[in-house]
N, C-alpha and C positions, 0 to 999 in steps of 0.2 A: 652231463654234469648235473646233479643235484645241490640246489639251490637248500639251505637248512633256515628254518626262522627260529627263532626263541619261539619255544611252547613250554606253556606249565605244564610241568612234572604228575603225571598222573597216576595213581596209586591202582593195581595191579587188581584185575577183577577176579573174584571168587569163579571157580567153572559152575557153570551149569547143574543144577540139583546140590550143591554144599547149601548148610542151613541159612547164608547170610546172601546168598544169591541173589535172592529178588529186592533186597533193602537194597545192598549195592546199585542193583541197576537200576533203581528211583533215586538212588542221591547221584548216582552220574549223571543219569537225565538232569534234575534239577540244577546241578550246580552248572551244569552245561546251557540253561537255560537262562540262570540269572548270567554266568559269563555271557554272554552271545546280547542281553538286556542292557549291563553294562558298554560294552561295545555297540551298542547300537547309540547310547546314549552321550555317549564320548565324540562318535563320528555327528550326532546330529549337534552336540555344542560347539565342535568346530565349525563347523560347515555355516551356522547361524554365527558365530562369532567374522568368517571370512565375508559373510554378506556387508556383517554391520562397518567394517573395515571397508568393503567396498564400496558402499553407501557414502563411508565419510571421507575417503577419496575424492569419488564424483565432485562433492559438494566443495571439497577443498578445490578442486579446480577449477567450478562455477564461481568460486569466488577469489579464486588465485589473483584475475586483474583487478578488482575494485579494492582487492587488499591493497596492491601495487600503488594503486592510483590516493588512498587514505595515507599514503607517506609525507608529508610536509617538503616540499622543494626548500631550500636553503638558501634560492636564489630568490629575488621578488616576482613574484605571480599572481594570476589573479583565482580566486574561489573559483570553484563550481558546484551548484548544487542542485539536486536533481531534485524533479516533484514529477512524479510521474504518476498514473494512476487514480484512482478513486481518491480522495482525501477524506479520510477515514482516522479514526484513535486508533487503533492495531493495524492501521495500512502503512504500506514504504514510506505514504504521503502526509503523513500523521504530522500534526504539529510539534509536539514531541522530540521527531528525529528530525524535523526540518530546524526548529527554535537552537535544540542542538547543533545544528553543522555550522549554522548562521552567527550563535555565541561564537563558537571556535574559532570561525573566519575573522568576525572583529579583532578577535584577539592576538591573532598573529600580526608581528611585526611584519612578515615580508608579503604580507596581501597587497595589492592597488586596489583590489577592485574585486567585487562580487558579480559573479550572474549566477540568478535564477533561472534555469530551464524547465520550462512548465511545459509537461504532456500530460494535460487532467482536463477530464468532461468536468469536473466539479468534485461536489461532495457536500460532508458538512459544514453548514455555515458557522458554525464555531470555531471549527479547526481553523480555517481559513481566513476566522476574524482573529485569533489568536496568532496567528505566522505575521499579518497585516501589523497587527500591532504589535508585534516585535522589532519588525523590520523599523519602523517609525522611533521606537523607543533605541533599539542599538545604534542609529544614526545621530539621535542626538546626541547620545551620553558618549559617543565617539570623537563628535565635532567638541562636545565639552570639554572632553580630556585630552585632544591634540591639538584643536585650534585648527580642525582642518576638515572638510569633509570624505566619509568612503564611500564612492560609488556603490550602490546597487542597481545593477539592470536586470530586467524579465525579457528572456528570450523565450519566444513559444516555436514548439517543436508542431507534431500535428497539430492537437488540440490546448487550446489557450481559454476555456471558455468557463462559465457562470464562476464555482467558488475557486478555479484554476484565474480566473484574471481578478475574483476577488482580490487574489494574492499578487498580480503583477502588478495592480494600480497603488501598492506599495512604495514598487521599486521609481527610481529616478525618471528612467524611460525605460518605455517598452520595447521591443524588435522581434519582427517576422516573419518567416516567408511567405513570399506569396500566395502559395497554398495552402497556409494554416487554417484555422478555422477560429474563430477569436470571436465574442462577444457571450450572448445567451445570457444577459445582466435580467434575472430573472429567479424566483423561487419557486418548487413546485412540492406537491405529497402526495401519495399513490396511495389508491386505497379500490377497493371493485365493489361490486355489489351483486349477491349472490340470492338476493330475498326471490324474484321469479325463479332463477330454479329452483331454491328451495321451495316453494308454491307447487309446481310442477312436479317436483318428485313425489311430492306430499309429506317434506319434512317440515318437522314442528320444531321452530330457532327456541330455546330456550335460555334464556340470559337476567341471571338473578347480578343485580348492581345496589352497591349504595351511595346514593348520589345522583340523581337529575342524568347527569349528562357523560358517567362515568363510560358507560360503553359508546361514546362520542366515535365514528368511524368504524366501526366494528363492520364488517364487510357481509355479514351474514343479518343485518337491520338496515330499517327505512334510514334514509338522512333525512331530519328534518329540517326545516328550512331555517328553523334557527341557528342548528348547528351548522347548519352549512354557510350561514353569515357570519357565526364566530370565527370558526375556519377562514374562514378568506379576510377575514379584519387580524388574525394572527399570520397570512401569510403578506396581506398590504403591508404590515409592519414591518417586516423582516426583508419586504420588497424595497420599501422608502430605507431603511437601513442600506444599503446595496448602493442603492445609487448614491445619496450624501459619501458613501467613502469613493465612490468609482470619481464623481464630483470634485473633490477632495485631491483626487489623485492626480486625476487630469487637465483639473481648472478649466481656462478658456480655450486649451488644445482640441475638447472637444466640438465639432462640426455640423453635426446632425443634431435631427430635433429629439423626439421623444420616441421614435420608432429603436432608438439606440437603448432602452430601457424596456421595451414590451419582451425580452428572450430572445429575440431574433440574435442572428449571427451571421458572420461574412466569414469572408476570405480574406488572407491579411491582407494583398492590395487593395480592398475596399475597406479594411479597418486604419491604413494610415489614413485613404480620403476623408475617411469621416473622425480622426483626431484618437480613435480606440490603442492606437499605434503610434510611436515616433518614424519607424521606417524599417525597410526589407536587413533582415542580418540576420547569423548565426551568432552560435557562442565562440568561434573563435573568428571571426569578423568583428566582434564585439569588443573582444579581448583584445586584439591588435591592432587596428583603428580606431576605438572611441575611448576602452581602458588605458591602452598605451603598453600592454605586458602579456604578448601573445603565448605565457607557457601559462598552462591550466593547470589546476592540481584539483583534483574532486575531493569535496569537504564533505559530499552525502553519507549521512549515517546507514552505515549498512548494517543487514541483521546480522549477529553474531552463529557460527555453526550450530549450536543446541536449537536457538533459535528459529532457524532454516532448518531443520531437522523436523522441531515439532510442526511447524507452519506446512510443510512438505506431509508429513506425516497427519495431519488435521486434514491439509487437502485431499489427499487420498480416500480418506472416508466420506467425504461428500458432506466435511463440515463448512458452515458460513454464514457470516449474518449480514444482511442488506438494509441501511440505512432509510426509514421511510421520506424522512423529511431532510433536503437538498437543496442546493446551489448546484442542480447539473442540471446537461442539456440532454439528458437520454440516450447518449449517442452514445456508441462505444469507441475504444481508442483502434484507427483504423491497424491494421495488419501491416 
C-alpha cells in the first residue's frame, strides 16, 4: 500500500537539448532550494516555539504550589512570610516584596497573627532597616485602628543571622531551633589588595581620580591609613546603628555582655540562654501554641512567570551583582 502526501504540482521539464533546457533545470534547482529553506525554517519555529512552551510549563509547575499557597483562607489564619536568602533590592528577600506581603497580611480581616520565617546570612543594611521599620510602623497604625494589637513573630529556619535578625528584632518575639545559627550583630566590606602582585608582574596601576579620596578602596592601590580610619569610623557607625535597634528590640531579655555585638553567633539553644531568642519553635509550633490559629496561608510575594523567566534566563548567562557592604556573616545558607 502507498501512502500519497500533498506535493505541489510541478510543471513538466523541457527534455534534454530543447532551447529552454538548461533555464528550466536552474529554476527547478532554485525553487527546490528556497522550498526545502522555507521548510527548514518553519520546522525550526516550531520546534523553538515547543521549547519556549516547554520552558513555561516547567516554570508553571515550579510555581504551581506557591501559587496555591498566595490564595487567601477564608477561614481565620495566620501569615506566613518567607525571607529567605541574601537580602538584596532584586533578591526574593528585597524589602520591597517582603514590606508587600506584610501590607497585605495587616490588612486582611482573617489574619491572627504574622510570622516571619527568616533563612538569611544577612545582606543590605538598608533593606533590613526598611522591613524593621515597617514592621514597627504597621503595628502601630494597626493597634491605632483596631484597639488591638497583631502579633508579629520571627521564626529562624537554618540561619537567623546579621541583617536576617536585623529584621527579627522587629518582630514581638523570636523562636528557634536549636540548631539554628542566630546572632553575627555585626557590619563588615570586602575589598583585596592586589598592589604586590601588581609589583611582581611589573604592572604599572594607573588611576586618574578627581577628588583626594575618590578611588578610596580601589583593590589595585595602597590603603592609606586615613582611609582606612574613615572606613572603619563609617562601618562603627552603621555597627552602633545595629545594636541601638537589636537594643530596642530585645530590651532587658538580653543576657550576655558585649561579646553579643562583636559578629559572633550561636546556635539557637545558646541564643535563647543568652536573651538573642524567646525560645525553641517552628512556624507551625508558632502558629498553634502562641498564635492560637494553626492553618498558615503564605503571604510571600512571589515573582511573577516573565519575571522568573528573565531572572532564570540572566542566571544562565553568568549574570550578578554582589553587594560590597553588608549585615552578613559570610556564611552560606547550608544545603
Amino acid at each position: 500500500m502507498k501512502w500519497r502526501f500533498w506535493k505541489r504540482p510541478e510543471e513538466p521539464m523541457p527534455a534534454p537539448g530543447q532551447p529552454d533546457w538548461e533555464r528550466a533545470v536552474l529554476n527547478r534547482m532554485a525553487g527546490e532550494y528556497l522550498h526545502d529553506q522555507r521548510s527548514r525554517r518553519r520546522w525550526g519555529n516550531l520546534f523553538k516555539l515547543l521549547i519556549l512552551l516547554y520552558l513555561i510549563g516547567l516554570l508553571a509547575l515550579a510555581n504551581l504550589g506557591s501559587l496555591k499557597g498566595m490564595v487567601s483562607s477564608d477561614e481565620d489564619h495566620t501569615a506566613l512570610i518567607d525571607i529567605k536568602g541574601v537580602i538584596a533590592p532584586e533578591s526574593a528577600a528585597s524589602a520591597d516584596r517582603v514590606i508587600g506581603a506584610l501590607r497585605t497580611a495587616f490588612e486582611s480581616d482573617k489574619v491572627q497573627g504574622i510570622i516571619l520565617r527568616i533563612n538569611s546570612p544577612g545582606g543590605s543594611p538598608v533593606q533590613a532597616g526598611y522591613i524593621n521599620d515597617e514592621i514597627k510602623r504597621l503595628k502601630a497604625k494597626y493597634q491605632e485602628e483596631h484597639d488591638k494589637d497583631m502579633p508579629v513573630y520571627a521564626v529562624a529556619v537554618d540561619l537567623c543571622a546579621s541583617g536576617g535578625y536585623y529584621i527579627a528584632v522587629g518582630a514581638d518575639a523570636i523562636y528557634v531551633d536549636k540548631a539554628s545559627l542566630v546572632g553575627s550583630i555585626g557590619v563588615r566590606i570586602d575589598s583585596f589588595g592586589f598592589q604586590q602582585a601588581m609589583h611582581d608582574f611589573g604592572v604599572e596601576r594607573r588611576l586618574l581620580t578627581a577628588g583626594d579620596n575618590k578611588g578610596i578602596l580601589d583593590p589595585f592601590s595602597p590603603l592609606p591609613e586615613a582611609q582606612r580610619l574613615f572606613v572603619q569610623g563609617v562601618l562603627d557607625t552603621l555597627h552602633q546603628q545595629f545594636i541601638a535597634e537589636v537594643k530596642a528590640g530585645r530590651g532587658d531579655k538580653l543576657k550576655g555582655g558585649e561579646e553579643i555585638f562583636s559578629g559572633l553567633f550561636w546556635s539557637g539553644q545558646e541564643a535563647v540562654e543568652l536573651g538573642l531568642a524567646d525560645g525553641l519553635g517552628s512556624s507551625s509550633s508558632v502558629a498553634r501554641e502562641i498564635i492560637g490559629t494553626e492553618t498558615l496561608v503564605d503571604y510571600t510575594k512571589k515573582r511573577d512567570l516573565l519575571e522568573s523567566v528573565a531572572k532564570r534566563l540572566g542566571a544562565s548567562f553568568g549574570l550578578g551583582v554582589s553587594e560590597s557592604l553588608s549585615l552578613s556573616t559570610g556564611l552560606g545558607l547550608p544545603h
